[in-house]
N, C-alpha and C positions, 0 to 999 in steps of 0.2 A: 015697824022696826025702824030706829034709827039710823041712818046710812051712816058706815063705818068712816070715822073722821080721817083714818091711815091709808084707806086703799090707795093704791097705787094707780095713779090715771098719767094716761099717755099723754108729754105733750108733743104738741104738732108745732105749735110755734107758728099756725099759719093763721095771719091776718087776712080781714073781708077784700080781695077783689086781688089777694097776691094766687101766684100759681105753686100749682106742688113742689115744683123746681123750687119756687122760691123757698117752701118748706123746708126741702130736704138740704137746701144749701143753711137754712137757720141753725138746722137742729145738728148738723153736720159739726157748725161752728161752737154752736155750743156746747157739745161732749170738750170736741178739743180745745177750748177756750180754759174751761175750767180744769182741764187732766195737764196742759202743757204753758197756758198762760197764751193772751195775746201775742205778745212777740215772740214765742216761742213756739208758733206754730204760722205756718206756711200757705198760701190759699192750694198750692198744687196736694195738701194734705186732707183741706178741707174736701177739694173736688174728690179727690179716690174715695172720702170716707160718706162722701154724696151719690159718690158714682156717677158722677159727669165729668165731663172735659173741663180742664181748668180754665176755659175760656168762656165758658158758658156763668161762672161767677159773675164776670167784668159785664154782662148783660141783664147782673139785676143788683150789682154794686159797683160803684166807681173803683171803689181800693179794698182793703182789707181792714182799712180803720173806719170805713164805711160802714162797711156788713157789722164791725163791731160796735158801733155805736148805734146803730137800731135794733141789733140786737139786744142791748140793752135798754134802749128806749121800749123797746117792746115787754121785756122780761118785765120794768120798771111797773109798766101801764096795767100789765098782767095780775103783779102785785096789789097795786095800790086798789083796782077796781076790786077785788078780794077782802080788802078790808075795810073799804069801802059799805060791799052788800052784805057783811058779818054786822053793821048798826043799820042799816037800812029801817030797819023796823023797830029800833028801838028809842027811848025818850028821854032815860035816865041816864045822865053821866059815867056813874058809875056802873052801869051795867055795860055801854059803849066799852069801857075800858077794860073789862075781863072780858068782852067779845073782842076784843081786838087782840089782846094777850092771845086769848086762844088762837085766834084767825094765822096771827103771825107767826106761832110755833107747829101750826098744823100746814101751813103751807111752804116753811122751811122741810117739814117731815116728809109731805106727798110730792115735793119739787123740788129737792137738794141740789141741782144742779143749777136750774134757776136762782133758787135764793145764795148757790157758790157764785155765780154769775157777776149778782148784783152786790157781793161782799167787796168781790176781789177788783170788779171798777172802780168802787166808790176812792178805789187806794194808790189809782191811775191817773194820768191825764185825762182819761176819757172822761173818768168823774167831772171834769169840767160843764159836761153838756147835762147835767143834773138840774144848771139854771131851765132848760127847756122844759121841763116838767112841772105842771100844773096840774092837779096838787102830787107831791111827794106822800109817800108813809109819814114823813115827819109830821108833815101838814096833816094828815088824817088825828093824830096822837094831839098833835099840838091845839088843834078847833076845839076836841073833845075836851081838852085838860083847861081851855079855859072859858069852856060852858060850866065846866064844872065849880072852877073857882066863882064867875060870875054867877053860879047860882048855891053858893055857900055850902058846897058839897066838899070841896079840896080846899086846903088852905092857900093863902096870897102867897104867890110866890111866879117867877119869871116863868112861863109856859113853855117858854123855849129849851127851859134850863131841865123844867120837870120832864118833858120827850125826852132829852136826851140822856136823861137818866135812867129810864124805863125803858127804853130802845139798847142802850147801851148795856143795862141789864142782860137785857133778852138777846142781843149777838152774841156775847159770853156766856151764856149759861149754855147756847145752843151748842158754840164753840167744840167747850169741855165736854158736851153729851157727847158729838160725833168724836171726839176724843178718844172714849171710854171713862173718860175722867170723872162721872157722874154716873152712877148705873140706879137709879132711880126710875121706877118707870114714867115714862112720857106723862101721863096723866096725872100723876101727884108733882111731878115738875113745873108742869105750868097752875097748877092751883099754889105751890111754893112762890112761884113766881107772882102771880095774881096780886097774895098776902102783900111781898114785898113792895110792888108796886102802890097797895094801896095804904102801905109806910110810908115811902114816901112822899104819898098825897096826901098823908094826914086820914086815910080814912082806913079800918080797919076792922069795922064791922063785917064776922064770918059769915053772916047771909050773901055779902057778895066772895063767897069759893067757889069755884067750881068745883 
């Protein structure tokens, strides 16, 4: 049996060699991060909803725009190693690219607050610290799309421009889902999505649908 691509898995938010504290202060930030916005929440908010003293933050973050930007560095790294081991084992182009379609809308699905996380940064100053990031999502979309061109699978065209058409895609469409604004089910959405994508890549052979 296939393992259900929706289920719901806890995240902990806790990296190799941090402590639980440091967990429950991540995941503390990230409920309220995404429910009330960075500046719009308090670390004396984050500690009650950690259950620690609010002094006990300053002992595993300098500030509050600390804790938020590894936060994000973290949320980011989470990401990308996700779509990352979705081609891990694959060789063709275009089958990277409907693994990555799915990868990205399945982990929007089972981590909504993570991928709210990393929306609502990107639209911040924090998004600043996005140059620290080796490789980005972008970067994963962008390698594959011009292995693809370079092996006459997608047509010539800017690789940078074709990501962020396909990305740009796929935040909208997800947008409008949590919306209501699309009541399609999940799985005929991202094969909708798939086709489009591989319009825009000039390829459009239905052997690659999901």
């Amino acid at each position: 049996m296939k393992p259900n691509p929706y289920k719901n898995q806890l995240t902990t938010l806790k990296r190799k060699g941090s402590s639980d504290t440091e967990a429950r202060i991540r995941n503390a930030a990230l409920n309220l991060f995404t429910k009330k916005g960075i500046k719009g929440t308090t670390t004396r908010e984050i500690a009650t909803k950690a259950g620690i003293a609010e002094g006990t933050i300053y002992k595993h973050f300098k500030s509050k725009e600390e804790l938020a930007v590894k936060l994000f560095l973290h949320c980011m790294d989470a990401f990308t190693t996700e779509l990352l081991e979705s081609i891990r084992e694959l060789t063709d182009p275009r089958d990277k690219i409907a693994a990555l379609i799915k990868s990205f809308f399945y982990f929007a699905k089972r981590e909504p607050k993570i991928y709210s996380y990393i929306m609502v940064v990107h639209h911040t100053e924090l998004g600043k610290v996005l140059k620290q990031i080796e490789p980005k999502p972008k970067d994963v979309f962008t390698q594959v799309i011009r292995e693809g061109i370079q092996k006459g699978y997608f047509r010539k065209m800017d690789e940078n421009l074709a990501a962020a058409l396909v990305i740009g895609m796929m935040t909208r469409v997800i947008l409008f889902y949590e919306r209501g604004l699309i009541t399609t089910s999940y799985t005929e959405l991202i094969s909708e999505v798939v086709e489009a994508a591989f319009r825009v890549l000039n390829e459009t052979k239905s052997e690659y649908n999901i």
